[in-house]
C-alpha positions as CSV (number, residue, x, y, z in Angstrom):
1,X,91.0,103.9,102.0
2,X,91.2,100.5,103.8
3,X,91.8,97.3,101.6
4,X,90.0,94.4,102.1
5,X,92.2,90.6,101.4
6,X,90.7,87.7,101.0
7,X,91.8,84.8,98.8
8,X,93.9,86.7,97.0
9,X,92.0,89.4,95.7
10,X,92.4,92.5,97.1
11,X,88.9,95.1,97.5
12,X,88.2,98.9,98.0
13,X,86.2,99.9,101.0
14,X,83.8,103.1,100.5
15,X,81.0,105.2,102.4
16,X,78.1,106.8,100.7
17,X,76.7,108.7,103.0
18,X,73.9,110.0,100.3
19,X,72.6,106.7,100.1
20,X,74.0,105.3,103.9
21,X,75.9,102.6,102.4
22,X,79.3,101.4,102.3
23,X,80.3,99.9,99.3
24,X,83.6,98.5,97.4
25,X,85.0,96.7,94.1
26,X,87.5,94.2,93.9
27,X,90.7,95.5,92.4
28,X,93.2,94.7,89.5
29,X,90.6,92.4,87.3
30,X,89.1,93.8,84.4
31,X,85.5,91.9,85.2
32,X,83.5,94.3,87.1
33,X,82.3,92.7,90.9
34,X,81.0,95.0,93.0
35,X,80.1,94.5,96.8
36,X,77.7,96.3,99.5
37,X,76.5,96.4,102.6
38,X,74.4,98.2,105.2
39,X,77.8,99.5,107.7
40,X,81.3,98.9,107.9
41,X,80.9,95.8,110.4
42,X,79.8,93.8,107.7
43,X,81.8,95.2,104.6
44,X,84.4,92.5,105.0
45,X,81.7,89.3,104.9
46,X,80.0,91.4,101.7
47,X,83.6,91.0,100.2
48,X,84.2,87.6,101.2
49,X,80.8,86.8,99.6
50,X,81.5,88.5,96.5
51,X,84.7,87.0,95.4
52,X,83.5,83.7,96.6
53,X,80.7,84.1,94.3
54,X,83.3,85.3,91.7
55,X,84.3,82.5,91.5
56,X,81.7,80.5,91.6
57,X,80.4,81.6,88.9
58,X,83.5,81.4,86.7
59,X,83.5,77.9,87.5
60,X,79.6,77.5,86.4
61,X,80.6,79.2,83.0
62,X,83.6,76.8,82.7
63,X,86.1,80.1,82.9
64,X,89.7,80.9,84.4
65,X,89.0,83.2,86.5
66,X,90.6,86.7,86.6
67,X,93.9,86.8,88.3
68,X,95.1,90.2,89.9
69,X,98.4,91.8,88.9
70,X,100.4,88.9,86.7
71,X,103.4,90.5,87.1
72,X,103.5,92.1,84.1
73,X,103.1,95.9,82.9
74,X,104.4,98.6,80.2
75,X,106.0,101.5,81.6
76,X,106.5,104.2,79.6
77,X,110.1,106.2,79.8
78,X,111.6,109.0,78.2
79,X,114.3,107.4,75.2
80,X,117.7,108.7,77.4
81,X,116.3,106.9,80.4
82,X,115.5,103.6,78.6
83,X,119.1,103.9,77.3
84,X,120.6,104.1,80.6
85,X,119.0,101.7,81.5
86,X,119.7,99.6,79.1
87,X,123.4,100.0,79.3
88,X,122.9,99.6,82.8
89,X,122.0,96.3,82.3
90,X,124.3,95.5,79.8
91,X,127.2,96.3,82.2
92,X,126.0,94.7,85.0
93,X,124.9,91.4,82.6
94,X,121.4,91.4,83.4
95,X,118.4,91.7,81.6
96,X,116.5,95.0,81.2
97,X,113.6,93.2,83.3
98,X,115.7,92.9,86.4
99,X,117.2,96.9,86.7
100,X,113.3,97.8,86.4
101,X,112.4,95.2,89.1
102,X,115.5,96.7,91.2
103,X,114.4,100.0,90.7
104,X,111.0,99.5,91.4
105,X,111.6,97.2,94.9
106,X,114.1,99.8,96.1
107,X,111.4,102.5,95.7
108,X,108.5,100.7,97.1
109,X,110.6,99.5,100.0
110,X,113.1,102.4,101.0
111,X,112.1,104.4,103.7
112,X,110.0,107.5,102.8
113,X,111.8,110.0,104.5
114,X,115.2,110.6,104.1
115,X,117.7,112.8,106.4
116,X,120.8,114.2,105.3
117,X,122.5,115.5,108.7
118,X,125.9,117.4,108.4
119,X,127.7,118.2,111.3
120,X,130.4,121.0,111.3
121,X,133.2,121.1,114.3
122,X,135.4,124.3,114.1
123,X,138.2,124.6,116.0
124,X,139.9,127.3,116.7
125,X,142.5,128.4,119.6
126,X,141.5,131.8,120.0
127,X,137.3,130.7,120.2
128,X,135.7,127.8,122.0
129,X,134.7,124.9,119.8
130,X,131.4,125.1,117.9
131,X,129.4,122.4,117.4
132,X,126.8,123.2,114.4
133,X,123.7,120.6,113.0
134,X,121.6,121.3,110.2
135,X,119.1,118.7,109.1
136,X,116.5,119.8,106.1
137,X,113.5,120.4,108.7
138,X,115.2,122.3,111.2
139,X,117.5,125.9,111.3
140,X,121.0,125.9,112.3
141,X,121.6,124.8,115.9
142,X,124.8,125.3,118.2
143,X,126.2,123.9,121.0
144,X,125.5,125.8,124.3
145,X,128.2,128.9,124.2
146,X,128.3,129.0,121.1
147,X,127.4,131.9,118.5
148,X,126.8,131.1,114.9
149,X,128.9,133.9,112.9
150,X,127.8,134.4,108.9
C-alpha cells in the first residue's frame, strides 16, 4: 500500500475494483476523513483536498485540529521484561522512556537482514588447506580441491 504525505498527515491509497474507484483515509487521527477519486492519477489531489478541507473545517468549528502520532503510546510487556528494563535503565541512569526509545529506533532502523558468516581454515601438513563458508542461506562451500570430510 502506497502512503500519500501531505502537510503532515499521512493517507492510505486503495482500489475497488467492484465499484472502479480508488479510495483512502487519512491515518493516525481518530476523526474519520475519507478521500476518493475516479483513478490513481488523481488520488493524490483527492488527498490534498481532503486534509485541506480538514482543516478547514476545524478552523470553522473553532477546533485544534487532530495531530497524528504525538509521540506517545502504551506498550504492553510481560512483568520480567519491564523489569529488565527497568534495571537497565537504572544502571545506565536513564529513564525508562529512553531504553524503549533505544530499543524501538534500533529496530526500526537496523538493517532487516542479518548475516552471520563463519569461515573455518584447517591446516594440516599431511592435507591441502581447506577453506570452508557457511552463511544461513547457503550449504557448506569449499575452496577448489578441497573435500568436505564429516
Amino acid at each position: 500500500m502506497d502512503i500519500l504525505k501531505y502537510k503532515g498527515y499521512e493517507g492510505t491509497t486503495e482500489i475497488d475494483m467492484e465499484q472502479s474507484l480508488c479510495r483512502g483515509k487519512i491515518l493516525f487521527i481518530h476523526d474519520i476523513v475519507t478521500y476518493k477519486a475516479d483513478n490513481p492519477q488523481k488520488i493524490q489531489q483527492a488527498f490534498k483536498d481532503a486534509v485541506d478541507d480538514y482543516l478547514e473545517t476545524c478552523d470553522f468549528l473553532k477546533r485544534e485540529p487532530q495531530k497524528p502520532l504525538k509521540g506517545q503510546y502504551n506498550i504492553r510487556v510481560s512483568p520480567e521484561l519491564h523489569k529488565q528494563a527497568v534495571l537497565r535503565a537504572y544502571n545506565e541512569g536513564v529513564t525508562l522512556n529512553k531504553i524503549t526509545s533505544k530499543a524501538l529506533d534500533s529496530y526500526i532502523n537496523s538493517p532487516q537482514d542479518i548475516n552471520h558468516n563463519l569461515t573455518i581454515n584447517i591446516n594440516d601438513p599431511s592435507r591441502s588447506t581447506e577453506t570452508r563458508t557457511v552463511t544461513p542461506s547457503t550449504e557448506p562451500t569449499w575452496d577448489k580441491g578441497s573435500t568436505y570430510v564429516q
